[in-house]
N, CA, C and O of each residue as an XYZ file, in Angstrom:
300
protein
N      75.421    120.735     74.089
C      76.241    120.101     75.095
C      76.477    121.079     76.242
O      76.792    122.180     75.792
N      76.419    121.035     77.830
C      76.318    121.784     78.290
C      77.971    121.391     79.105
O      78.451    120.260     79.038
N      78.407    122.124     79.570
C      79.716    122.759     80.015
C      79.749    122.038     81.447
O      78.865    122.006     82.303
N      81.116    121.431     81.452
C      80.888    120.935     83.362
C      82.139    121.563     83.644
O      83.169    121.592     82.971
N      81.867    122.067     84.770
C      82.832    123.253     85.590
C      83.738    122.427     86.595
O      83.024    122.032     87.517
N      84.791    122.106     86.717
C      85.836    121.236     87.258
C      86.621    122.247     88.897
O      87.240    123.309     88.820
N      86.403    121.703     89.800
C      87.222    122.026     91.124
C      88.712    122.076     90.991
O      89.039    120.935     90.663
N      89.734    122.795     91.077
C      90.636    122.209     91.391
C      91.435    123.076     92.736
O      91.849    124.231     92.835
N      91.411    121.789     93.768
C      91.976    122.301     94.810
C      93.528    122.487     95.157
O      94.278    121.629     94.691
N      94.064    123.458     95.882
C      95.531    123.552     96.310
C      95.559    123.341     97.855
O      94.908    123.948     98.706
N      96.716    122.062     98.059
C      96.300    121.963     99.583
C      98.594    122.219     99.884
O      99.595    121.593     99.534
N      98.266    123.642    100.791
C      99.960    123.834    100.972
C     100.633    123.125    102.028
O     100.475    123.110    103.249
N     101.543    122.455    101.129
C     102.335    121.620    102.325
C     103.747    122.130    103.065
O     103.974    123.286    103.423
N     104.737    120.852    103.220
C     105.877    121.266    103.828
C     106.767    121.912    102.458
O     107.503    122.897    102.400
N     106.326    120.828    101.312
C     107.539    121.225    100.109
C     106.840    121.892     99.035
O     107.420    122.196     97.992
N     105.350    122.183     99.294
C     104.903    122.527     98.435
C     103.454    122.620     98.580
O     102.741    122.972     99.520
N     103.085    122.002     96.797
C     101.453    122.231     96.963
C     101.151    120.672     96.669
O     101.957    120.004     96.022
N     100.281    120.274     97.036
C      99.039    118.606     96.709
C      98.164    119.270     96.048
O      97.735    120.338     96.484
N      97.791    118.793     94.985
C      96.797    119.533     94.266
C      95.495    118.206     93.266
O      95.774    117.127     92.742
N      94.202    118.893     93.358
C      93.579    117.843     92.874
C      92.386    118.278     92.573
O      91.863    119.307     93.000
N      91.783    117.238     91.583
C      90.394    117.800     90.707
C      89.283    117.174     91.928
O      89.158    115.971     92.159
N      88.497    118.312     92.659
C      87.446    117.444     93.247
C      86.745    116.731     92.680
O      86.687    115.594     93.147
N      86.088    116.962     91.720
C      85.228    115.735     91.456
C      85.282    114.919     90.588
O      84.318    114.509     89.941
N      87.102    114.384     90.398
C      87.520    113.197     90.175
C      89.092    112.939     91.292
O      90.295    113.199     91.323
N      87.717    112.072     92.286
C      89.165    111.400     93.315
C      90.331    110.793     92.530
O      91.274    110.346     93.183
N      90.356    110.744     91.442
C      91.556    109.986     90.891
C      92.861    110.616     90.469
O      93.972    110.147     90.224
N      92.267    112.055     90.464
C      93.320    113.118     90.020
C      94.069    113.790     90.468
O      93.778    114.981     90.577
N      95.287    113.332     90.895
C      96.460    114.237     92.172
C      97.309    114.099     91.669
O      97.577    113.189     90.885
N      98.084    115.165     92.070
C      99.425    115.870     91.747
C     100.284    116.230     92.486
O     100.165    115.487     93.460
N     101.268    117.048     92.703
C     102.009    117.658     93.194
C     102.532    118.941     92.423
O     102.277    119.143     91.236
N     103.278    119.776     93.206
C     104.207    120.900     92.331
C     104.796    121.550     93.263
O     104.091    121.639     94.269
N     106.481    122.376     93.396
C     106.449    123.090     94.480
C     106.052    124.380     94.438
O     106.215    125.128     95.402
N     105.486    124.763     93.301
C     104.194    126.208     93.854
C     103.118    125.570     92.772
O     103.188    124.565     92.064
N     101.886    126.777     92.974
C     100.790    126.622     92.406
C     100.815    126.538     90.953
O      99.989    125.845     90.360
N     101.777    127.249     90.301
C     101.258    127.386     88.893
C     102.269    125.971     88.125
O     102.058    125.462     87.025
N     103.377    125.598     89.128
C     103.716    124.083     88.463
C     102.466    123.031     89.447
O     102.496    121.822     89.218
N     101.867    123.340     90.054
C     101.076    122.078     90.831
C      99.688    121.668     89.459
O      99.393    120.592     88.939
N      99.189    122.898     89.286
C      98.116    123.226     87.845
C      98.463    122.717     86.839
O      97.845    121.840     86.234
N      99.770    123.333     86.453
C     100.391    122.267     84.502
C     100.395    120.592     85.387
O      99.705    119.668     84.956
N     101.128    120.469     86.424
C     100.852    119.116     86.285
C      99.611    118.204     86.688
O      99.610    116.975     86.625
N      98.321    119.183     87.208
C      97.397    118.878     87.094
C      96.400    118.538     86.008
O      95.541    117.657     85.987
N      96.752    119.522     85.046
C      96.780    119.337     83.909
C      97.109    118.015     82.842
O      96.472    117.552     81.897
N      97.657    117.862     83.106
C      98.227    116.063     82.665
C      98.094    115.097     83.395
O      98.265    113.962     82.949
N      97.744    115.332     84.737
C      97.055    114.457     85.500
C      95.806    113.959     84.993
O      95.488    112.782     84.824
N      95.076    115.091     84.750
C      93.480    115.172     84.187
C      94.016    114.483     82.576
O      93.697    113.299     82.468
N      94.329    114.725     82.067
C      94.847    114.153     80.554
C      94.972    112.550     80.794
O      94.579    111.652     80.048
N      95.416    112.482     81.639
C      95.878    110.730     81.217
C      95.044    109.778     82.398
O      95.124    108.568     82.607
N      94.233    110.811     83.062
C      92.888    109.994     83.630
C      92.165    109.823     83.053
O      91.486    108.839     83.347
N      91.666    110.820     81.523
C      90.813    110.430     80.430
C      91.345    109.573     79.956
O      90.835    108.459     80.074
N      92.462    109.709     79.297
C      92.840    108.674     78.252
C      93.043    107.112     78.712
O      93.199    106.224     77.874
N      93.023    106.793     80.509
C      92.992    105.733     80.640
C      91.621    105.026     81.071
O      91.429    103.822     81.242
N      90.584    106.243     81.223
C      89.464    105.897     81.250
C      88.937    106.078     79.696
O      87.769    105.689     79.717
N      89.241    106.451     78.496
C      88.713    106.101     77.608
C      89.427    104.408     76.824
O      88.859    103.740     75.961
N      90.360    104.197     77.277
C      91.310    102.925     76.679
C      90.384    101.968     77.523
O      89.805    101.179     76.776
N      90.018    101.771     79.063
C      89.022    101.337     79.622
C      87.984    100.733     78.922
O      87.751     99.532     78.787
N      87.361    101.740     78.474
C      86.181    102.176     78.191
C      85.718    101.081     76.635
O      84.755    100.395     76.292
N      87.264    101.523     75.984
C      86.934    101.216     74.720
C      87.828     99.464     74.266
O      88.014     98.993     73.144
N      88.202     98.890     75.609
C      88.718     97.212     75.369
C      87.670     96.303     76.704
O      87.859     95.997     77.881
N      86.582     96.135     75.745
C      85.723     95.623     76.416
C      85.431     94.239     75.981
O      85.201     93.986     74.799
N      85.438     93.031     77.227
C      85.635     92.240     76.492
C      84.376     91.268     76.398
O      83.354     91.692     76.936
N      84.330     90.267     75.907
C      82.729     90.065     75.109
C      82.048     89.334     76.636
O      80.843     89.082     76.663
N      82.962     89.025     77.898
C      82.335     88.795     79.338
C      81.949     89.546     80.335
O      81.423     89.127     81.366
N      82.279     91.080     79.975
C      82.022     92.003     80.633
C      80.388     92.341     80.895
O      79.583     91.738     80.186
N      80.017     93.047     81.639
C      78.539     93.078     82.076
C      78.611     94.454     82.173
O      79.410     94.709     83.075
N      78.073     95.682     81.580
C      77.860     97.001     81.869
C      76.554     97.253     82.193
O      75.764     96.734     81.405
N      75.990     97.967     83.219
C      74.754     98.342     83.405
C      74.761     99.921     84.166
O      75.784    100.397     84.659
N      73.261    100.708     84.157
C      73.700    102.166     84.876
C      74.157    101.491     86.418
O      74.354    100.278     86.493
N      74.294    102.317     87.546
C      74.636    102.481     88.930
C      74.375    103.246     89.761
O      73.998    102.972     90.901
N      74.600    104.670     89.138
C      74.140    105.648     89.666
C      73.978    106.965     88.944
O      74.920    107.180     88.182
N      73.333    107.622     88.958
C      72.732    108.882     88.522
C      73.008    110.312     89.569
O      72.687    110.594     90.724
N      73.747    110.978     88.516
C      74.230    112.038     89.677
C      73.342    113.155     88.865
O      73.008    113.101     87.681
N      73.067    114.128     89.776
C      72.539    115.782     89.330
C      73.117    116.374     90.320
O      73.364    115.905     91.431
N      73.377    117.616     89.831
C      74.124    118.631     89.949
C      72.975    119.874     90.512
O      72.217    120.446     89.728
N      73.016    120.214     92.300
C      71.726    121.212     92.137
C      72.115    122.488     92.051
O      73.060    123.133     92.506
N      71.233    122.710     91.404
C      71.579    124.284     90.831
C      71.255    125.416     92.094
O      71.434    126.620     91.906
């Protein structure tokens, strides 16, 4: 299984930090410094899996899944 290496950006605001996984737009946070913006990035990322695996796994017998797109990563 090979290892995927995760972005996470700090963008400084008026009260603090915005913080987020680049390469999942779904994952934002807040904190008013960096190392609370991270733990709650942290559980950000946690319960974007777990609602993309609950997703994932109540599928119902009308649903249509097919591929879409194919990403690579260049080295």
């Amino acid at each position: 299984m090979k290892d995927i290496g995760l972005t996470a950006v700090y963008v400084k605001g008026e009260y603090g930090y915005t913080a987020y996984i680049q390469e999942f737009g779904g994952v934002i946070t807040q904190g008013e410094t960096i190392p609370e913006a991270e733990e709650n990035l942290y559980d950000a990322l946690q319960l974007f899996l777990e609602t993309e695996t609950i997703s994932n796994s109540t599928d119902s017998v009308n649903s249509i899944k097919k591929p879409f797109l194919s990403l690579t990563k260049a080295l």
